[in-house]
C-alpha positions in Angstrom: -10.3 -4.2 32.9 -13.8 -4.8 31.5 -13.9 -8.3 30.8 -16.6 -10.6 28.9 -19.6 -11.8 30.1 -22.5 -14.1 29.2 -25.0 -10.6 28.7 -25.5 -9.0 25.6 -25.0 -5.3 25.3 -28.3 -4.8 23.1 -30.2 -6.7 26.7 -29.4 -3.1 28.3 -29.9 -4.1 31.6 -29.7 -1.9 34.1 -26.2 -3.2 35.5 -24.9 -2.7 32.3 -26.0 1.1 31.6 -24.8 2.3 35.3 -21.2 0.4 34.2 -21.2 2.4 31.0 -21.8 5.5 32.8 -19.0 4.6 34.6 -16.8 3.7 31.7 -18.1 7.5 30.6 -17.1 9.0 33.6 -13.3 6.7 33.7 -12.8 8.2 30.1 -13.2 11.6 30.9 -10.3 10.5 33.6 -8.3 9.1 31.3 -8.3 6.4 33.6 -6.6 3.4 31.9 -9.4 1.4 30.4 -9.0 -2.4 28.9 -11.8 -3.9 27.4 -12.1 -7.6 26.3 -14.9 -9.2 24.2 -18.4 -8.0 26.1 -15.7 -5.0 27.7 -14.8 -3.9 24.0 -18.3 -3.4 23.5 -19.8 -1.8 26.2 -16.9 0.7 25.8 -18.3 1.5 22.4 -21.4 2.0 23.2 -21.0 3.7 26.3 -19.2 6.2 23.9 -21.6 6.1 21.1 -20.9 3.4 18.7 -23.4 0.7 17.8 -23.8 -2.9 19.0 -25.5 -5.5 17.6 -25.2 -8.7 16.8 -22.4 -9.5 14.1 -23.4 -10.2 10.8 -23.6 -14.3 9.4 -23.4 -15.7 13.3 -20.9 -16.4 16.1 -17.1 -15.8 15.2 -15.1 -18.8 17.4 -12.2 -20.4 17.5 -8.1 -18.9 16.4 -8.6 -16.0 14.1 -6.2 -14.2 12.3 -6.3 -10.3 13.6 -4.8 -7.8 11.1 -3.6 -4.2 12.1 -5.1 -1.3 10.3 -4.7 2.1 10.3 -2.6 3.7 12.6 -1.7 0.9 14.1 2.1 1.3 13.5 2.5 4.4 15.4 0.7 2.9 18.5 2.5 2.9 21.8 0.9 -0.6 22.4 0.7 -2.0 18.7 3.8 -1.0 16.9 5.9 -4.2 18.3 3.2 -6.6 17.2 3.2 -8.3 13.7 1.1 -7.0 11.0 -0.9 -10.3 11.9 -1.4 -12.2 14.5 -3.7 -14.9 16.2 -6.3 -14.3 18.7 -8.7 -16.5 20.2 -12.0 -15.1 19.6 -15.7 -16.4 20.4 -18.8 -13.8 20.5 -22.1 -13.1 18.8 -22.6 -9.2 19.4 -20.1 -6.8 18.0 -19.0 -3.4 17.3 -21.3 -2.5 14.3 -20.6 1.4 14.5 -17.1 2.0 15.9 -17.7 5.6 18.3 -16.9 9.0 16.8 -13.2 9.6 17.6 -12.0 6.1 18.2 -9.8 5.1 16.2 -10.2 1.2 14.6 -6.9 -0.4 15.0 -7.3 -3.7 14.2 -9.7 -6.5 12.4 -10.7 -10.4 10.9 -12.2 -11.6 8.3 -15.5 -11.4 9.7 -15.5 -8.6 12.3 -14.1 -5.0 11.0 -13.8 -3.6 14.2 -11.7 -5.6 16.4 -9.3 -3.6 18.5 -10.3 0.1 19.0 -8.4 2.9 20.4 -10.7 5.7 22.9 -7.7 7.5 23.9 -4.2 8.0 25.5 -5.9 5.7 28.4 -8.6 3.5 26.9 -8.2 0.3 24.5 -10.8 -2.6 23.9 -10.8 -5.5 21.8 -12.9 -8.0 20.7 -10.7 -11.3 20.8 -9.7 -12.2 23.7 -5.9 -11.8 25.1 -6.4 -13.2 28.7 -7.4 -16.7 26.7 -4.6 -19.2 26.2 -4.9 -22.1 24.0 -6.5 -24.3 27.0 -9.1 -22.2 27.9 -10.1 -21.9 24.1 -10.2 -25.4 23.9 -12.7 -25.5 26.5 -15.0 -22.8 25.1 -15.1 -24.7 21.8 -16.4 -28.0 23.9 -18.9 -25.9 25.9 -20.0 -24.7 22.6 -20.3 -27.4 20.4 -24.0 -27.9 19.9 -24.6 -24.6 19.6 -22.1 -24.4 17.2 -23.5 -27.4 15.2 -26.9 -26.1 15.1 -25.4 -23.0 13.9 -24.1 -24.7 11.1 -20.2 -24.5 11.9 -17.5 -27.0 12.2 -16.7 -27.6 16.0 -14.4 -30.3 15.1 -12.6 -28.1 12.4 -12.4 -25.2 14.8 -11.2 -27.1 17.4 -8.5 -28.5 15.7 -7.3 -24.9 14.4 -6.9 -23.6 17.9 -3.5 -22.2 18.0 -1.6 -20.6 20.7 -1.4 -16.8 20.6 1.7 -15.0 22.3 1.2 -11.9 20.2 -2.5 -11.0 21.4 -1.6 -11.8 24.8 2.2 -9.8 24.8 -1.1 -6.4 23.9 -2.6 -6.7 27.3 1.0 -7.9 29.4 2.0 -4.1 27.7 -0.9 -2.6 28.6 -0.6 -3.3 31.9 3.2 -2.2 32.0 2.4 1.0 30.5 -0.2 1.7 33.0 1.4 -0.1 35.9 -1.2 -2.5 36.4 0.9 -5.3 37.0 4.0 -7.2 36.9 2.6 -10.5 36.9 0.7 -11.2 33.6 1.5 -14.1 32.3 
């Protein structure tokens, strides 16, 4: 799993560039791959795609995620809903999904928010792991930021939801790869 992190992809620090070497060289595996928010990504641009920072600011707070494409005939997407929540909160994101990844998912303000690398290799953009708690707490930590940014911390806080779908994607990821037993 290649979680989030405070970095921006665009920062390409070095850190950053030997992971998605590694991420590279764990595709070519087919090792199973999960990337979450800074994870999703780094996956895409260790593949090719472009990263930059999403147009009209910071998406936060509950989101509705919509499937797209194939997203039916998925082994990991074809028991979810056609949409679902998701807690999301990032400023960079997939501008350019990579050549032969296949977009399988997206919000309202962010086309590209669950891609597909391979038989092995998913990433997203929201953030399963999160529960309802935990977004709560971001949304605090964030609040100025968010003012200054010309949001509604309040509003958003308010709207945070729990999300049983987006977090059932990563407990069947993990059951299909034999991660674990013991997502929760």
């Amino acid at each position: 799993m290649i979680t989030g992190s405070a970095a921006m992809v665009t920062e390409r620090a070095s850190w950053s560039e030997r992971t998605a070497g590694w991420i590279r060289d764990a595709m070519d595996l087919e090792l199973p791959l999960f990337g979450v928010c800074y994870g999703h990504q780094l996956m895409a641009h260790a593949m090719g795609g472009r990263v930059d920072y999403l147009p009209g600011g910071r998406e936060i707070g509950t989101q509705p995620i919509e499937l797209i494409n194939d997203a039916s005939h998925d082994v990991l997407t074809a028991g979810l809903p056609a949409v679902f929540r998701a807690h999301t909160t990032h400023e960079q994101s997939v501008l350019e999904p990579p050549s032969g990844s296949t977009v399988l998912a997206r919000s309202t303000r962010d086309p590209h928010q669950l891609l597909r690398y391979g038989p092995s290799a998913i990433s997203t953009q929201f953030h399963p792991e999160f529960n309802a708690e935990v977004m709560r707490a971001y949304v605090r930590r964030k609040h100025a930021d968010m003012r200054q940014e010309g949001s509604d911390p309040t509003g958003v806080f308010k709207a945070v939801a729990a999300t049983p779908m987006a977090r059932r994607l990563l407990r069947h990821f993990s059951r299909v790869h034999g991660w674990s037993h013991a997502i929760g």
